[in-house]
C-alpha positions as CSV (number, residue, x, y, z in Angstrom):
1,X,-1.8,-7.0,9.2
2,X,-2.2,-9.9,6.3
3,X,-1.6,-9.3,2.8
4,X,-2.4,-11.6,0.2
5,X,-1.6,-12.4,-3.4
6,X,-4.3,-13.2,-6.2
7,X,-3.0,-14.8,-9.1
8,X,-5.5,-13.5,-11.7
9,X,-4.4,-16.2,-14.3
10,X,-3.5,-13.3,-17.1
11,X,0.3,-12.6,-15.9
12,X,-1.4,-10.0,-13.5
13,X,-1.3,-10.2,-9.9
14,X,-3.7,-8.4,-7.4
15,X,-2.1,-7.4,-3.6
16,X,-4.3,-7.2,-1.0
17,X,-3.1,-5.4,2.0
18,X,-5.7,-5.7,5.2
19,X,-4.7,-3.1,8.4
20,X,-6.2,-3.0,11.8
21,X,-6.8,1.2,12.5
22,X,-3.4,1.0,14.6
23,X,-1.5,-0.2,12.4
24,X,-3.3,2.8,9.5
25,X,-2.2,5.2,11.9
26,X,1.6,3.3,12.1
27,X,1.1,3.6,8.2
28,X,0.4,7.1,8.2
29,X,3.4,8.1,10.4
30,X,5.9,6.0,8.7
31,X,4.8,7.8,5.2
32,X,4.7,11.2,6.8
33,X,8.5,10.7,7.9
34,X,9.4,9.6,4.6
35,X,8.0,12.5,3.1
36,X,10.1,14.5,5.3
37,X,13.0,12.7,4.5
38,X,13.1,11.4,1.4
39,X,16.9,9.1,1.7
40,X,14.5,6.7,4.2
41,X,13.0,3.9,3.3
42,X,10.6,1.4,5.4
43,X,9.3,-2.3,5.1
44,X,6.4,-4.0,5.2
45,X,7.5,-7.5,6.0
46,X,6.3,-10.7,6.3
47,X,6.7,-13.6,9.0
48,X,7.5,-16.0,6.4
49,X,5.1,-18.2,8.0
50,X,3.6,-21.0,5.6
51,X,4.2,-22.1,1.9
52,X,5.0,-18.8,0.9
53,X,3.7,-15.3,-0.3
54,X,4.7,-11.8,0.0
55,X,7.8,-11.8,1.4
56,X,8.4,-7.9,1.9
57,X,7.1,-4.7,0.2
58,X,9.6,-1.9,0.4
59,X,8.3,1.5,0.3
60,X,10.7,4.5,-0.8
61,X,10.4,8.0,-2.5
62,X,11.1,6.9,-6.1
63,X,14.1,9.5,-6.9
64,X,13.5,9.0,-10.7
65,X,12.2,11.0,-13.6
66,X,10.6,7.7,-15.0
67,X,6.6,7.7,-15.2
68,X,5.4,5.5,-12.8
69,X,3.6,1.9,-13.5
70,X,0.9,2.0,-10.7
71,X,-1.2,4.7,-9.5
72,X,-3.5,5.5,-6.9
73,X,-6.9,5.2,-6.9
74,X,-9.8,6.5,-4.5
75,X,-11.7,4.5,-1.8
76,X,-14.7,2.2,-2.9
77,X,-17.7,4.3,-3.4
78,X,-21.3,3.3,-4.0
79,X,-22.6,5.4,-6.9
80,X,-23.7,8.6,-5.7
81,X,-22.0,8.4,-2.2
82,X,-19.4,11.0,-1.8
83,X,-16.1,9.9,0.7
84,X,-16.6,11.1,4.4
85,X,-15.5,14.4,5.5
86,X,-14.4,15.6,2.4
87,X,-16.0,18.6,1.2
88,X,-16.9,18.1,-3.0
C-alpha cells in the first residue's frame, strides 16, 4: 500500500491512496465489519519511514448528525464508457 500527499498550493490537500487487489479485498472486509458493528474502528497506518507524510487515517462510522465535508465520487470513466458489470 503507499499513500501520498499533494500539496495543491491553495490550502487544499489531495490523498492518494494506491492498493495492491489483496490488500482491496483486506479493504473490503474491514469496511464490511464496521458496518456490522458500528463502535469499531480500523487504521490505515503508516511505517513512518522517511521525512514524513501521512501518518495514519482512521476510519470509523461517523455517529453524528453533522453533514459531512467529503463525499464519494465514482471511478474514472472515459466519456461514454459505463463502469464494469454494472447494469445502467
Amino acid at each position: 500500500m503507499n499513500a501520498t500527499l499533494d500539496d495543491w498550493k491553495n490550502g487544499w490537500f489531495g490523498v492518494g491512496l494506491g492498493l495492491a487487489p489483496a490488500e482491496v479485498d483486506a479493504l473490503i472486509a474491514h469496511l464490511q465489519r464496521l458496518k456490522a458493528d458500528p463502535e469499531q474502528h480500523f487504521h490505515i497506518a503508516s511505517e513512518y519511514k522517511g521525512n514524513g507524510g501521512i501518518g495514519d487515517i482512521e476510519v470509523f462510522v461517523d455517529p453524528t448528525a453533522v453533514p459531512g465535508n467529503m463525499r464519494l465520487s465514482s471511478l474514472a470513466l472515459k466519456p461514454g464508457e459505463d463502469i464494469p458489470g454494472h447494469a445502467v
